[in-house]
C-alpha positions, 0 to 999 in steps of 0.5 A: 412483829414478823409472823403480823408483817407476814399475816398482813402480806398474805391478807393484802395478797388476798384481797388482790387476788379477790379484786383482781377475779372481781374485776375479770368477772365484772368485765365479761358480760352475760350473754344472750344466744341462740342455736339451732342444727342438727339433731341425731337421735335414737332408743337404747335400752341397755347399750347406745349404738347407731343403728337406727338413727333418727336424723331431726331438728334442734333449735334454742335461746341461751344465756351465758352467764360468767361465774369467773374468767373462764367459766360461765352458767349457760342454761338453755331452752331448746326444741329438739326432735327425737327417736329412732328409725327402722328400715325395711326391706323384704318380700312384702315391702320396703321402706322405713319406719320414723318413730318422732318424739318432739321435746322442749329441753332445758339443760342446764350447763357449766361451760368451761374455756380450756382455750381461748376458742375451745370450751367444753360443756356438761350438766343435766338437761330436763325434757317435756314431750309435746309430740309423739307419732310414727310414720311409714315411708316408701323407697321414694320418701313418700309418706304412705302411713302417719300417726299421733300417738297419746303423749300420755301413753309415754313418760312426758317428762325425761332426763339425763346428762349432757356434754359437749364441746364448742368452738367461738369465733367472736360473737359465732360459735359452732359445738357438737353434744351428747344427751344420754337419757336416763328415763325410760321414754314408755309407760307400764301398761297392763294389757290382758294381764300382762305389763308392758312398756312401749317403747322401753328404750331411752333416748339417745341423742347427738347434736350438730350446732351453731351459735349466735350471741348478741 
């Protein structure tokens, strides 16, 4: 009589708890946003530093989706500006050298509230080139030489990891995030017989954003 009296208390502690988070997740609405800030970018090849760095745009939607009271599904569809940027200055010339490569990013996050405030957020993210070119500008930021380059010279599609952290105040938010490609951002090429790859870094990219959700 015991060990049924016990197996219907932990049952019925069971099904309250399953209630209970049912009734939390059903409280928390799905959420759409959108984003936009800074974008700081640069090639590695074997370690990230930040040299060279690429200052860009980023701009997106999201959707915040609850999985449970303090985690959500948040993936996202994102414009973000890419690269590396290499200064110059010798006896012939001075200036610097912009390496662009423009994408359309889709990560795909787990966003997890340690804080009533504060979350942190991780997951891969999935990228499709839709630009690429260089440009070459003077001491005073004129822009004497441009180029488009082939998007199919370049590997359209990379990948990798991304994670970060944000701050919500209500409906606004603000959060800073890392992408680490994974792909090389060249293809092979085979010039003369012999094979190359230009450029054979992989991007490395630092975001400054807010947030805004309806």
């Amino acid at each position: 009589m015991k060990k049924i009296m016990f197996t219907t208390a932990i049952v019925m502690i069971a099904f309250s708890f399953q209630a209970n988070a049912q009734e939390t997740t059903s409280k928390a609405e799905t959420k759409i946003g959108v984003r936009g800030g800074l974008s700081f970018s640069n090639l590695y090849t074997k370690d990230v530093d930040d040299k060279n760095m690429l200052t860009g745009l980023t701009a997106g939607i999201f959707i915040e989706a609850p999985i449970s009271n303090n985690v959500a599904f948040q993936p996202e569809f994102n414009f973000t500006m890419k690269g590396a940027e290499l200064q110059y200055n010798n006896v012939f010339a001075q200036g610097k050298t912009k390496f662009g490569l423009s994408y359309l990013e889709v990560p795909v996050l787990i966003k997890a509230n340690i804080l009533p405030i504060l979350n942190v957020h991780f997951g891969p993210y999935f990228a499709y080139l839709v630009d690429a070119r260089i440009t070459n500008e003077d001491p005073n930021g004129n822009i004497n030489f441009e180029q488009t380059y082939n998007e199919d010279d370049f590997n359209r599609l990379d990948y990798g990891l991304s994670g970060g952290v944000g701050l919500d105040f209500g409906p606004l938010g603000v959060g800073a995030r890392y992408n680490y490609g994974l792909r090389t951002i060249g293809k092979e090429q085979t010039l003369g017989g012999v094979t190359y790859t230009f450029p054979d870094g992989k991007n490395s990219n630092f975001n400054l954003y807010m947030t805004l959700k309806f």
